[in-house]
N, C-alpha and C positions, 0 to 999 in steps of 0.2 A: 289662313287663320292667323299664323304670325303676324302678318303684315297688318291687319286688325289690330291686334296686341300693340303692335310699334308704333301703329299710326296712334290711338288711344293716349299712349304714354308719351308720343311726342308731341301731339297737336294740343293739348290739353283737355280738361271737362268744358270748356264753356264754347264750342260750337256744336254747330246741327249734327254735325258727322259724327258726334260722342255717342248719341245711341245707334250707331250703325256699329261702331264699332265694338260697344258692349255685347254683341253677338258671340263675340271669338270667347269669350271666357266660356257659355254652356254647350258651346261649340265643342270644345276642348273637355269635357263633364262627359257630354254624350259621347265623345272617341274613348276617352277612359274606360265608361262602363262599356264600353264594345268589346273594349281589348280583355275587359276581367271577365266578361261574358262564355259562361261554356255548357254547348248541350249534353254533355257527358255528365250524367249528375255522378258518379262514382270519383271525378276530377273535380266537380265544380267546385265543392268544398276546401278543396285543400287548394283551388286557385283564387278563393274567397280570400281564406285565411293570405296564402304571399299578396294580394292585394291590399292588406290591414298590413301586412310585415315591412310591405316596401313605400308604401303611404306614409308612415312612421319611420322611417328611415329616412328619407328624402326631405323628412322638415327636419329632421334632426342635423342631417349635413347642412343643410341652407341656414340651418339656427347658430351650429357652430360655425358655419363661415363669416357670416353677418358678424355676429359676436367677435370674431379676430379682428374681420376688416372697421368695426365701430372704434374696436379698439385702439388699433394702428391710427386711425383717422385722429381718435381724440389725442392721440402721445404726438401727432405732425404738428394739432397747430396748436399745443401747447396747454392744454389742460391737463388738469389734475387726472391722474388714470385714475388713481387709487378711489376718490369720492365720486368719481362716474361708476366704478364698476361697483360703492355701496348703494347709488340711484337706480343703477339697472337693476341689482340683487331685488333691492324694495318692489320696486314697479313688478316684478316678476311675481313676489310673492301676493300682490295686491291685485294681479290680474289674473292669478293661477286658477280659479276657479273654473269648475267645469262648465257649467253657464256660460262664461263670459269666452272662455276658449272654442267650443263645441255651437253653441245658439246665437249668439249677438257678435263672436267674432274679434273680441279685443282682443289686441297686440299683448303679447308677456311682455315687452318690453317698447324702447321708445321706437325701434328701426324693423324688430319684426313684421310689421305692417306688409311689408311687400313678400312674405310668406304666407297671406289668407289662402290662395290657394290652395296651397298644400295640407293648411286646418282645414279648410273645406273639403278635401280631398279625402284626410283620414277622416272624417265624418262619415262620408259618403262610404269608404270601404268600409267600415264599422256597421253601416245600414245594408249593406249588401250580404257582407256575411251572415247576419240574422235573417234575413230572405230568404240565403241558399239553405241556411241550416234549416231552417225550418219549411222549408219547400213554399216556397209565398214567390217567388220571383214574376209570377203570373200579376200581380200589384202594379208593376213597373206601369204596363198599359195604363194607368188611372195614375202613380204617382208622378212620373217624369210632364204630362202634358199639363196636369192642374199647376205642380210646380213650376214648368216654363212660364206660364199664362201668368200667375204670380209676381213671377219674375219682371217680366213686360210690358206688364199692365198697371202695377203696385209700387215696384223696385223706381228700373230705370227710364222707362216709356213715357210713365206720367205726366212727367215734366212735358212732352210735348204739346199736351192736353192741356195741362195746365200748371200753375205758380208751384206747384208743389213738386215736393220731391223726398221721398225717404233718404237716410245718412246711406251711408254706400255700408257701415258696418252693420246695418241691417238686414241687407241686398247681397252684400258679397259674401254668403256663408251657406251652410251645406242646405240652410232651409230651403233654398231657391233651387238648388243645383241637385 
């Protein structure tokens, strides 16, 4: 599934191979909810919950790392740090919205992009703990398959079909996965 991933981000979007390779991301979705997966319902709850704790933490390290290395980059080739890092402050505050973070998937900032995952991620744990809390995990049968189908059919596949194609920040977010 990595090599999916690598191939994806090295070959580009614009051959055939790109929807083969879009597999590896709900590939990677369905190992996640495997691993948070537990028949013990006495545990399930509290492996709910560290699945939202470490969901949430893992974009938080990826947010502050990005954020140094953005940094570091803008002071190498010689721009202004101080007015990037009031561009970034803005853009954050103007994408902060739960909507646009949680459903449609925009960046807080200009280089977060390559953390959807992880927004997607804490989504998906966020939906899982209200399932286990509420004893609903029997759902998954009906919502993982209609959302794949979504996915493949709507998302990324289309374009095979035909001219069209939805934005990928439509496609790349917890609605799908």
């Amino acid at each position: 599934l990595s090599l999916l991933v690598v191939g994806l981000h090295t070959v580009g979007t614009g051959t055939p191979l790109t929807q083969v390779y879009r597999f590896a991301v709900p590939a990677f979705f369905i190992i996640s909810g495997f691993y948070a997966f537990c028949p013990d319902e006495d545990k399930s709850l509290v492996k709910a919950k560290r699945f939202v704790k470490n969901s949430v933490q893992y974009f938080a390290i990826g947010f502050v790392i990005y954020t140094i290395l953005i940094v570091i980059r803008t002071a190498v080739v010689g721009e202004d740090v101080g007015s990037f890092l009031d561009k970034f402050i803005r853009e954050i505050e103007y994408n902060r919205t739960l909507v646009n973070f949680f459903i449609t998937n925009v960046a807080m900032g200009r280089f977060d992009g390559y953390l959807w995952f992880l927004r997607a991620l804490i989504t998906i744990s966020i939906i899982h703990y209200f399932l286990v809390k509420y004893n609903k995990t029997r759902w998954y049968i009906v919502i993982v398959p209609v959302a794949l189908v979504i996915y493949f059919m709507v998302g990324n596949y289309l374009k095979l079909f035909t001219d069209f194609q939805l934005q990928n920040r439509y496609t790349r977010n917890a609605i799908f996965f």
